[in-house]
C-alpha positions in Angstrom: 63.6 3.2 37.9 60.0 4.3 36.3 56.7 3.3 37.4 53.8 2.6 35.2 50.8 4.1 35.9 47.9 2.8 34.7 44.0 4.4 34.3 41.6 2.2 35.6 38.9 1.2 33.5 36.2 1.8 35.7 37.0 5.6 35.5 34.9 7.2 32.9 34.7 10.7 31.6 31.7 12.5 32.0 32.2 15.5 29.5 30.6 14.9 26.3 32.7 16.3 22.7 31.1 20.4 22.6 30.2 19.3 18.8 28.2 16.4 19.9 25.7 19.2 20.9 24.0 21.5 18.7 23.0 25.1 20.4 19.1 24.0 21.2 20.3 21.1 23.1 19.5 18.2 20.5 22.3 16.1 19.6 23.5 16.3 16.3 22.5 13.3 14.7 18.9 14.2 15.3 19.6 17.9 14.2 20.5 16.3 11.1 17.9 14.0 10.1 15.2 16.4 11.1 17.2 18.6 8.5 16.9 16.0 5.9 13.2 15.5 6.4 12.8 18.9 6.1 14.6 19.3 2.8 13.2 16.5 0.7 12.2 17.7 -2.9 8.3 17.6 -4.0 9.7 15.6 -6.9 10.0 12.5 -4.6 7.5 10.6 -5.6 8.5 10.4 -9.5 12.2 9.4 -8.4 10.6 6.6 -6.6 8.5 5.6 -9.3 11.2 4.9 -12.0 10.8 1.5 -12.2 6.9 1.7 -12.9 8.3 4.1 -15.5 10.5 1.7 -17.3 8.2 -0.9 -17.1 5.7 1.4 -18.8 7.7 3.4 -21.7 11.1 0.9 -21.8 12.2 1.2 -25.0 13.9 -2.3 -24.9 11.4 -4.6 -26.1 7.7 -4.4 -27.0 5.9 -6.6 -24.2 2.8 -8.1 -24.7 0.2 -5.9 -21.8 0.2 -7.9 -18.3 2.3 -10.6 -19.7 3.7 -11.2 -16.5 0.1 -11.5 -14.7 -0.8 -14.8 -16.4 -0.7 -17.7 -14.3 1.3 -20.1 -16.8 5.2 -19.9 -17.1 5.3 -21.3 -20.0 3.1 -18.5 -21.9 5.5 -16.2 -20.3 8.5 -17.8 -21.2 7.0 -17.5 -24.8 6.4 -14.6 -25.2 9.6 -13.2 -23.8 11.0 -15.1 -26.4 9.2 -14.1 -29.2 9.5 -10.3 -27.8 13.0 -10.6 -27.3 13.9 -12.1 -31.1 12.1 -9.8 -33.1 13.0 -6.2 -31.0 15.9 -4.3 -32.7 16.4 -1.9 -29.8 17.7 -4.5 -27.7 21.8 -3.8 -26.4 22.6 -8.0 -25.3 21.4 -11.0 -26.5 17.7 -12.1 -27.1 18.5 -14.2 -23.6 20.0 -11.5 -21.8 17.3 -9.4 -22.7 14.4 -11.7 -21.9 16.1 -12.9 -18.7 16.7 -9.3 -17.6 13.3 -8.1 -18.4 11.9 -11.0 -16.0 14.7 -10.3 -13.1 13.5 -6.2 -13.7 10.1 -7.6 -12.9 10.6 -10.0 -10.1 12.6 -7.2 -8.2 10.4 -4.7 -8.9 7.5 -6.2 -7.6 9.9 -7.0 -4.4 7.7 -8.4 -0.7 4.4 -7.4 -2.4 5.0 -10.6 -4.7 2.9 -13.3 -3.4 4.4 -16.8 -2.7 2.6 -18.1 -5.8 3.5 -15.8 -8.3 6.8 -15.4 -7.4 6.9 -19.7 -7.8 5.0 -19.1 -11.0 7.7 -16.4 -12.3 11.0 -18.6 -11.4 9.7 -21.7 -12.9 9.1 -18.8 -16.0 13.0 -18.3 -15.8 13.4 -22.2 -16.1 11.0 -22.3 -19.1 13.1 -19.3 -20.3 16.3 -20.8 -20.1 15.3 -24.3 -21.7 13.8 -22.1 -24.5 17.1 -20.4 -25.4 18.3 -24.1 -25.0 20.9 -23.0 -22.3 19.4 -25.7 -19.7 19.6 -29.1 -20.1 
């Protein structure tokens, strides 16, 4: 006949894993991240500012300057359009393009969008679709 024994699970071990701990006593998820901090390149900043580089030297389309800063959808929705049809650098469709540029825009701009232009630049989507006639 065997017996069973079983652990209780109120009885914990104590010893911690000897790679847990690096030599100066700081665990090693801190030892890490302190590393990391330590080894960011100066170039930072410019990899964190590619989007304000697209938006500045994209060779997709030609924008008209602060487009997306006017208060009426409709006059963005235009010119999208109007950017979109006449550039021959773009890769989709005058839509896709347009639409993407907007999208690249909204997302770029991210919390720091107020309420009302962020309204202003979705009802510019609606425009945009209804202009390219894929909205009823």
């Amino acid at each position: 006949m065997t017996t069973i024994r079983s652990r209780s699970p109120s009885r914990k071990s104590t010893a911690k894993h000897p790679s847990a701990r690096s030599k100066g006593g700081r665990p090693a998820r801190q030892r890490h991240k302190h590393a990391a901090q330590q080894a960011k390149p100066a170039a930072n900043d410019k990899s964190r500012r590619w989007s304000h580089e697209v938006m500045e030297h994209s060779d997709a389309m030609d924008l008209e300057r602060d487009i997306f800063k006017t208060g009426n959808a409709q006059d963005i929705a235009e010119s999208l359009k109007r950017s979109s049809t006449h550039s021959k650098r773009r890769k989709g469709t005058p839509f896709q393009s347009a639409m993407s540029m907007l999208n690249f825009y909204i997302n770029r701009a991210g919390r720091n969008l107020p309420k009302s232009r962020r309204a202003t630049l979705q009802q510019a989507k609606r425009k945009l679709r209804e202009a390219f006639g894929r909205e009823p």
